[in-house]
VEXRO-70810 format. One record per residue (C-alpha): residue number from 1; x, y, z. Coordinates in steps of 0.2 Angstrom, whole numbers, m for minus. Layout:
! VEXRO-70810
<site nr="NUM" east="X" north="Y" up="Z"/>
...
//
This chain:
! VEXRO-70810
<site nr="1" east="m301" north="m360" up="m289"/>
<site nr="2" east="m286" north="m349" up="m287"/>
<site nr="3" east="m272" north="m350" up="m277"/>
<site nr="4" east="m256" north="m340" up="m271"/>
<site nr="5" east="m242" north="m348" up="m279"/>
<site nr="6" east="m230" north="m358" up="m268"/>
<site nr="7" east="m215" north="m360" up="m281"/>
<site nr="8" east="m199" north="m358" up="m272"/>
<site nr="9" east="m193" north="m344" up="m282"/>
<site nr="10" east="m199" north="m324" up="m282"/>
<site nr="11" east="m210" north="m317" up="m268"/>
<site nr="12" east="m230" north="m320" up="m273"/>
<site nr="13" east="m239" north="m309" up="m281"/>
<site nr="14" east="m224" north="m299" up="m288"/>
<site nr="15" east="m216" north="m302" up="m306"/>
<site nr="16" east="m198" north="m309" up="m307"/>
<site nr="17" east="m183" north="m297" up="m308"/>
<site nr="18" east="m166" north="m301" up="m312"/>
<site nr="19" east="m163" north="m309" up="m298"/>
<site nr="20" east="m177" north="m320" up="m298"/>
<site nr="21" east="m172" north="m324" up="m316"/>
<site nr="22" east="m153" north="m328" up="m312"/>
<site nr="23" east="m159" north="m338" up="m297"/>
<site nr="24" east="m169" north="m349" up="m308"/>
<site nr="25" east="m157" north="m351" up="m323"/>
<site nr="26" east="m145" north="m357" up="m311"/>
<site nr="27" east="m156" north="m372" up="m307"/>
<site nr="28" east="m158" north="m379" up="m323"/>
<site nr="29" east="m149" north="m396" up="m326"/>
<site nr="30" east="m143" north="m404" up="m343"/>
<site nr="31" east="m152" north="m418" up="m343"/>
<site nr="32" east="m150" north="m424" up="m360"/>
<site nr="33" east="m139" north="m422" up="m375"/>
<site nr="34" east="m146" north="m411" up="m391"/>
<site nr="35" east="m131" north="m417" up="m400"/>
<site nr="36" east="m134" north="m436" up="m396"/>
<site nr="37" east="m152" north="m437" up="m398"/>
<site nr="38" east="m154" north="m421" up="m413"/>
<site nr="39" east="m140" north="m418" up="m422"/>
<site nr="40" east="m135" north="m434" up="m425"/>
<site nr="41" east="m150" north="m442" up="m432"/>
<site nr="42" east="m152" north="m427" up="m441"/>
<site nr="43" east="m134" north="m430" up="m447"/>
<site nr="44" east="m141" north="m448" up="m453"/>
<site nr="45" east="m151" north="m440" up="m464"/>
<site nr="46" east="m139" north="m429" up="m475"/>
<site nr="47" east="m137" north="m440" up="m490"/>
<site nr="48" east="m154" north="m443" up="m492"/>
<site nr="49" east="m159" north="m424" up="m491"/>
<site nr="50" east="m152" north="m407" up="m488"/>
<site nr="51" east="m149" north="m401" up="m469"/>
<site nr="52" east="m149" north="m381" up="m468"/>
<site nr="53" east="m139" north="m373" up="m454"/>
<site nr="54" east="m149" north="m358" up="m448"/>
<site nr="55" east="m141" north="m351" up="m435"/>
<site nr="56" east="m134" north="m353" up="m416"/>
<site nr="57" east="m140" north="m351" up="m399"/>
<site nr="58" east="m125" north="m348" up="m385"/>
<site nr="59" east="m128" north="m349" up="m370"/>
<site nr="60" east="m108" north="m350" up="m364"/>
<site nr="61" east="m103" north="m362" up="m357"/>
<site nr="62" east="m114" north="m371" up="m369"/>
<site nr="63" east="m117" north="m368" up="m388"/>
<site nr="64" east="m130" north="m376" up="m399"/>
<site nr="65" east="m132" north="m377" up="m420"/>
<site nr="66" east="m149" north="m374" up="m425"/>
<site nr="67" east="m153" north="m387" up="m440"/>
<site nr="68" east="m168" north="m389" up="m451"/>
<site nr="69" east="m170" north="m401" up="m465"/>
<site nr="70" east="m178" north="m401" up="m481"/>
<site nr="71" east="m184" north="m410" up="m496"/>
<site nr="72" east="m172" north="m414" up="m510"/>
<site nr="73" east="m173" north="m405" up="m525"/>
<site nr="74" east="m186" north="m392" up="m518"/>
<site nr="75" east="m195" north="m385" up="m533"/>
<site nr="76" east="m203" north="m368" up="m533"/>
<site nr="77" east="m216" north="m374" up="m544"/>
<site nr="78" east="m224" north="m386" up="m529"/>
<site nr="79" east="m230" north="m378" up="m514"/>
<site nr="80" east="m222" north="m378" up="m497"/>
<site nr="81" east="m225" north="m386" up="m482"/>
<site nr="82" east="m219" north="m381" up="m464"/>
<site nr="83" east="m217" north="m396" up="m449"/>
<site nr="84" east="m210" north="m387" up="m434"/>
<site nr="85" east="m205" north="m396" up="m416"/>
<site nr="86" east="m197" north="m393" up="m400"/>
<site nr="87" east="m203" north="m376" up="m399"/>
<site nr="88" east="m204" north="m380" up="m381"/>
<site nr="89" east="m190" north="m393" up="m378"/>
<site nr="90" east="m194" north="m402" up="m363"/>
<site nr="91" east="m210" north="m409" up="m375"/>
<site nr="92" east="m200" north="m424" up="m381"/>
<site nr="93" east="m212" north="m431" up="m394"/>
<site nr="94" east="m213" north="m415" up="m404"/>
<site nr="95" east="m194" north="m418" up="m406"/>
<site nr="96" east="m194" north="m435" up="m411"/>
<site nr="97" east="m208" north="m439" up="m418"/>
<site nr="98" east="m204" north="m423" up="m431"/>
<site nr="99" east="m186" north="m437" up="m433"/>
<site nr="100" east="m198" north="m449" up="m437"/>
<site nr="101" east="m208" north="m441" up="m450"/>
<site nr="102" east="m190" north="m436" up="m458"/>
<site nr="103" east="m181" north="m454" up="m456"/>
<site nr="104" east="m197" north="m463" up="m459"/>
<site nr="105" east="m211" north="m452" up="m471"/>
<site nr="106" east="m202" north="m439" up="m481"/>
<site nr="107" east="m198" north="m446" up="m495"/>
<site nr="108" east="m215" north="m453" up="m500"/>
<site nr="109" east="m217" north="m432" up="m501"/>
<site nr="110" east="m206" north="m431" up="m515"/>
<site nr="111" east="m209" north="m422" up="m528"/>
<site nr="112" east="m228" north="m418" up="m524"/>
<site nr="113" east="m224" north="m403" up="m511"/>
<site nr="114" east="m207" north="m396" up="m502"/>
<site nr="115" east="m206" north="m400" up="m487"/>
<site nr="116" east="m195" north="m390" up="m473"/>
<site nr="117" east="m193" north="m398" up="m456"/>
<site nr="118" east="m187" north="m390" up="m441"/>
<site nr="119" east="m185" north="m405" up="m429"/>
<site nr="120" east="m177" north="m393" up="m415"/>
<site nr="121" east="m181" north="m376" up="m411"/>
<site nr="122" east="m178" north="m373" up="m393"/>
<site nr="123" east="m161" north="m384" up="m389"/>
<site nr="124" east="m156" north="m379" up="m374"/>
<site nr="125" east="m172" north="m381" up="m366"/>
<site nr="126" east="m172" north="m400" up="m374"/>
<site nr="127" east="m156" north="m404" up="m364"/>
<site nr="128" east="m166" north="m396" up="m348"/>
<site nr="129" east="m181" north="m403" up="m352"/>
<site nr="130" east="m190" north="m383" up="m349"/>
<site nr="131" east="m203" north="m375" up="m357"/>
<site nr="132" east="m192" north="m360" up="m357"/>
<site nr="133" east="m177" north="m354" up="m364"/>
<site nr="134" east="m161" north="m349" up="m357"/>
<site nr="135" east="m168" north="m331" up="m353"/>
<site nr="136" east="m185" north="m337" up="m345"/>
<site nr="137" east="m196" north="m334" up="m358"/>
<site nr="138" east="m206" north="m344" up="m369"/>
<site nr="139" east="m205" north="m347" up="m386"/>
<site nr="140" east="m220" north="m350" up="m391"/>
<site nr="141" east="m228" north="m334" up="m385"/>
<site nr="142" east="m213" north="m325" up="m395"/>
<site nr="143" east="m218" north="m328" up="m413"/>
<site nr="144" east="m218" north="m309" up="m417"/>
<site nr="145" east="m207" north="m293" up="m422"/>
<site nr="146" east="m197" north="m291" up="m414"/>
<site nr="147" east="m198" north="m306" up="m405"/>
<site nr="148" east="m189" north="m307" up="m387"/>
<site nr="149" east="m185" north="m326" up="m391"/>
<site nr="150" east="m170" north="m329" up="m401"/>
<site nr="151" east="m175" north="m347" up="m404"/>
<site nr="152" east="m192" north="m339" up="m412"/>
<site nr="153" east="m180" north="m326" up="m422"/>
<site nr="154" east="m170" north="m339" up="m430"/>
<site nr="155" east="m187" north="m349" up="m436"/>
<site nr="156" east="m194" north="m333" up="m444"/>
<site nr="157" east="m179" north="m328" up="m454"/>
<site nr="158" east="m177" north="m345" up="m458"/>
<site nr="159" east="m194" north="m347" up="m467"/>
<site nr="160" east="m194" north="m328" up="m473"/>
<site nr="161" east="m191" north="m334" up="m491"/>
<site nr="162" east="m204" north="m344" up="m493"/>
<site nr="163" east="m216" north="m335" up="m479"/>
<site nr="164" east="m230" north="m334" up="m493"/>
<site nr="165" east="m226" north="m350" up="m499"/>
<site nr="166" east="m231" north="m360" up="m487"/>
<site nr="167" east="m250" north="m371" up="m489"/>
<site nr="168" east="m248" north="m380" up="m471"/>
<site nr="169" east="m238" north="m379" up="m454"/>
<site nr="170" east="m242" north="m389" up="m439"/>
<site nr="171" east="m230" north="m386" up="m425"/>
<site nr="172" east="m230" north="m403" up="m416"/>
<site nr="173" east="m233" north="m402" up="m395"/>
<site nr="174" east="m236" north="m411" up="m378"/>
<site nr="175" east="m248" north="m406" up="m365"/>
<site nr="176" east="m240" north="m416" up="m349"/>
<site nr="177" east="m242" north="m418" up="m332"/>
<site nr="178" east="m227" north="m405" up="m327"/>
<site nr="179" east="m235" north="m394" up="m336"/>
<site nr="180" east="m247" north="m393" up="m319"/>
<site nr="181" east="m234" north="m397" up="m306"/>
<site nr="182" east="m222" north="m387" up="m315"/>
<site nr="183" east="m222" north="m376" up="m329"/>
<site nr="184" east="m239" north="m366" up="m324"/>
<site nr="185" east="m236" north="m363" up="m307"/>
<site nr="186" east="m218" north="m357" up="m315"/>
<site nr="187" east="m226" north="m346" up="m327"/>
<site nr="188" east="m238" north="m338" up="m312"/>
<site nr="189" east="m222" north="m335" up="m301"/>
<site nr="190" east="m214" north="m326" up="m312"/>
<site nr="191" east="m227" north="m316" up="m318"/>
<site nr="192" east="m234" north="m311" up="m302"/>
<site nr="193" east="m250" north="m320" up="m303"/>
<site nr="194" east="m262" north="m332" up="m295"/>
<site nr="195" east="m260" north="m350" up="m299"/>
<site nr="196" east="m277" north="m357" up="m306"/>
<site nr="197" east="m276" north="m376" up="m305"/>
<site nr="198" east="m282" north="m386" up="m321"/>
<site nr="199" east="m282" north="m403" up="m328"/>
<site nr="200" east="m272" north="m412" up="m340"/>
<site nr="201" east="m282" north="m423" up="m355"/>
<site nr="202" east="m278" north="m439" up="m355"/>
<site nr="203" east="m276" north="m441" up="m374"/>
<site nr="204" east="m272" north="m433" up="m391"/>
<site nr="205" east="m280" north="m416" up="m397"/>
<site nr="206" east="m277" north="m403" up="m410"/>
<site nr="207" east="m276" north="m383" up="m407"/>
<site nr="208" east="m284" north="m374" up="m423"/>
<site nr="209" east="m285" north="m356" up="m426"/>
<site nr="210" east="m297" north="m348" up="m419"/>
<site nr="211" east="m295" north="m335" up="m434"/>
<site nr="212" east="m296" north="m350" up="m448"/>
<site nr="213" east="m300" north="m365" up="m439"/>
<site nr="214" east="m300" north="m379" up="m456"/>
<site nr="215" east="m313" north="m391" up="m447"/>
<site nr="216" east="m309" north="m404" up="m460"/>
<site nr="217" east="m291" north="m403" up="m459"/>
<site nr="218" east="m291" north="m402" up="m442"/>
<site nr="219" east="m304" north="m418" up="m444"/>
<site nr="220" east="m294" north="m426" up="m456"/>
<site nr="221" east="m278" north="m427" up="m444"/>
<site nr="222" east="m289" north="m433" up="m430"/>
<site nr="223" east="m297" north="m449" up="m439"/>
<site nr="224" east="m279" north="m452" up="m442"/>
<site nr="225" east="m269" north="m452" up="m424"/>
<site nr="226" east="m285" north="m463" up="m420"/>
<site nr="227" east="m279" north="m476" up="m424"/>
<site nr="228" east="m260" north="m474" up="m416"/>
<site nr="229" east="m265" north="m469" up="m401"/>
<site nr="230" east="m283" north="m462" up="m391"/>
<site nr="231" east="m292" north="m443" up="m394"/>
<site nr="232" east="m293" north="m433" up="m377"/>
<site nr="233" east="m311" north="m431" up="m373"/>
<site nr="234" east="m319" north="m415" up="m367"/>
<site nr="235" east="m320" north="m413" up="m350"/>
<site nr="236" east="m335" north="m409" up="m339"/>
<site nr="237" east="m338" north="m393" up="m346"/>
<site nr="238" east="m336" north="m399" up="m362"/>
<site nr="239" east="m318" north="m390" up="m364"/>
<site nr="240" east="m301" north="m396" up="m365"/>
<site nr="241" east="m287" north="m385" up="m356"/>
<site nr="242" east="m302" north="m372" up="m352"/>
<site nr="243" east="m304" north="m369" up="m372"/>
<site nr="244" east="m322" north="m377" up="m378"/>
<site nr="245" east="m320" north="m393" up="m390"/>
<site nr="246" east="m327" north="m385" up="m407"/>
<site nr="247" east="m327" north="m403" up="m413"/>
<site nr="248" east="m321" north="m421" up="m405"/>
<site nr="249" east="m302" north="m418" up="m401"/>
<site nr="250" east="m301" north="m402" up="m409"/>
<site nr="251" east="m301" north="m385" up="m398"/>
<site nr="252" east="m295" north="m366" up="m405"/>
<site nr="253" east="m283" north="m353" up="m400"/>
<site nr="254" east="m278" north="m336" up="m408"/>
<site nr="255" east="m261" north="m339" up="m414"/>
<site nr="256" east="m257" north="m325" up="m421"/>
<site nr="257" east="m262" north="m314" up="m406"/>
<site nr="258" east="m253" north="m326" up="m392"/>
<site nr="259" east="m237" north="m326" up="m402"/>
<site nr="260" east="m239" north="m345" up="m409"/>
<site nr="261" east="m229" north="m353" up="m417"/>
<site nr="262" east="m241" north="m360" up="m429"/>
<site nr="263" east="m245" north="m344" up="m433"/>
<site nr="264" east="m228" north="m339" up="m440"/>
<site nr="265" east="m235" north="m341" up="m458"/>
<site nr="266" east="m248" north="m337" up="m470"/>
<site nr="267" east="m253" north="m355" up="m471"/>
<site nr="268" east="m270" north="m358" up="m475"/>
<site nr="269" east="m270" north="m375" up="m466"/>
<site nr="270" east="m263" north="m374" up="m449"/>
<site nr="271" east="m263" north="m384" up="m432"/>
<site nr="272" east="m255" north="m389" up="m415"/>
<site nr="273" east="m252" north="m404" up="m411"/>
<site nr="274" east="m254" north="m409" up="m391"/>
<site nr="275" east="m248" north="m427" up="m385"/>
<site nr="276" east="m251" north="m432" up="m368"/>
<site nr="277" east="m236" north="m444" up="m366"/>
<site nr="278" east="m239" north="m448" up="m348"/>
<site nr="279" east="m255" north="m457" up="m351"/>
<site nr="280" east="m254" north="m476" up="m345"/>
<site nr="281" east="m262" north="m480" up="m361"/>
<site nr="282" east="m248" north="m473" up="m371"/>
<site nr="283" east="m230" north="m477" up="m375"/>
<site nr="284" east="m215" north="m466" up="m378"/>
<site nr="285" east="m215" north="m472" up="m398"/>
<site nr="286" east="m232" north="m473" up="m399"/>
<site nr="287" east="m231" north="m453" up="m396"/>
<site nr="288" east="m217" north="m452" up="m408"/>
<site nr="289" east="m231" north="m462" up="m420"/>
<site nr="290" east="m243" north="m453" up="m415"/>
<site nr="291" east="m234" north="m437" up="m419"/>
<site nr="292" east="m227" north="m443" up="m439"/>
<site nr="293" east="m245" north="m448" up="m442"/>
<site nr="294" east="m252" north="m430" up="m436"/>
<site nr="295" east="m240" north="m425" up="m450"/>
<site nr="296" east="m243" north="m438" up="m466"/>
<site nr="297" east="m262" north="m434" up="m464"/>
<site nr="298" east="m259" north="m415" up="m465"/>
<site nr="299" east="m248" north="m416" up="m480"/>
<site nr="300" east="m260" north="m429" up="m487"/>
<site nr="301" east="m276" north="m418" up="m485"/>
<site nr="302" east="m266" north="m402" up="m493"/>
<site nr="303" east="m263" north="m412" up="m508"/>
<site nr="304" east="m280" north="m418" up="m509"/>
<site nr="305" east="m285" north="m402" up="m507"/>
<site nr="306" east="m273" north="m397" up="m521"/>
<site nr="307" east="m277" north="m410" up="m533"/>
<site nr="308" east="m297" north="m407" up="m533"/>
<site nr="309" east="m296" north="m385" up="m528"/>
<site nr="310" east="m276" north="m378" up="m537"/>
<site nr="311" east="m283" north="m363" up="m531"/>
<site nr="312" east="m281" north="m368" up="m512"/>
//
């Protein structure tokens, strides 16, 4: 089923301009605080790790730091690990349960592999609760040179020194209910196209590669949100968000090709977390949970890994 889209900006059927842009921009509302909720717990953390200040994103009036933390005393002789969230702000759990993992699970990591954390990537869009940033595009289709997302810039020079370092990435999401009433038919408005309706899993699931999909990583982290909070199931035509389920929980993408941001390193192990936070079976801290746990099993796999194969 498609249908013409109704959202009450652009005319349908014909891409966004500049004014359609401006229009839209002017109707996002700060709705949170990146400082209150981000900054500071991330500032909680600076005796117990160090903080690295990678750059800024103005958008006057406002102005935002853009902070990632890492493991203390990071060692070039252990590998690297990469734990990204808030790629798209308005997916709350990707923000904090990547604070959880920091406050809660990084230091078990130490000395056994570096860890860099970028808890934040898209801050204004946190504060707005949007999938876009302050230009209307998206982030995570922007992982890519030259990249027209500044929030997706700033991650890539970031990691650029240890770009072949890195062993695992996952980049921690949400798949909610606005991204059906909201986000989507946004993103066919703007672009000029017909809305197709979809569904939204109720439930956890993982986005592998569909270039280097790791089954047993991807596996591995499954059996362990399991037991935080319950796996999406397929749908009826054994698909998940219109992708097929290679496995229970797990569906694949191109990351590379779409401009994902777990396709941002040369990472053998790499995945996408998707927590549906509107569930009536889940809570807001069992997401966080949910989300820390996603992370712990993927670091515990690579080491595993590491221990029985160096080679990996």
């Amino acid at each position: 089923m498609t249908t013409v889209s109704t959202y009450p900006i652009g005319i349908p059927g014909q891409p966004w301009g500049d004014a359609e842009r401006a229009s839209w921009i002017a109707q996002q509302v700060r709705q949170r605080s990146y400082v209150a909720d981000v900054v500071a717990a991330i500032d909680r953390l600076r005796d117990r790790f160090d903080v690295i200040d990678y750059g800024r994103i103005d958008s006057p009036p406002d102005s935002y730091p853009l902070l990632a933390v890492r493991s203390q005393n990071w060692a070039d002789n252990l590998p690297c690990a990469l734990v990204t969230g808030g790629v798209h702000g308005y997916e709350t759990s990707g923000v904090h349960g990547a604070l959880l993992f920091l406050s809660q699970h990084l230091a078990d990591y130490a000395g056994r592999i570096n860890v860099l954390v970028a808890p934040c990537i898209s801050p204004w869009a946190y504060e707005r609760i949007h999938r876009w940033n302050a230009h209307a595009v998206d982030p995570n289709r922007s992982f890519r040179e030259p990249s027209p997302a500044e929030e997706s810039a700033a991650l890539m020079r970031l990691i650029a020194p240890w770009q072949d370092r890195f062993v695992v990435h996952i980049d921690l999401h949400e798949t909610t209910d606005t991204d059906e009433t909201e986000f989507r038919p946004a993103l066919s408005a703007r672009d000029g196209k017909e809305f197709e309706p979809g569904a939204i899993p109720d439930g956890f699931y993982l986005v592998g590669d569909t270039e280097n999909p790791q089954p047993e990583f991807q596996r591995a982290i499954i059996s362990a949100v399991a037991a935080v909070t319950h796996i999406a199931p397929a749908d009826d035509q054994g698909e998940i968000i219109g992708a097929k389920v290679v496995q229970p929980g797990v569906i694949n993408y191109p990351f590379r090709a779409l401009g994902l941001c777990a396709g941002v390193t040369s990472a053998r192990y790499t995945t996408t977390t998707e927590v549906y936070p509107d569930s009536p079976r889940a809570t807001p801290e069992q997401c966080n949970a949910a989300q820390a746990a996603a992370v712990c099993a993927a670091l515990d796999f690579v080491l595993a890994e590491l221990s029985s194969n160096p080679s990996v």
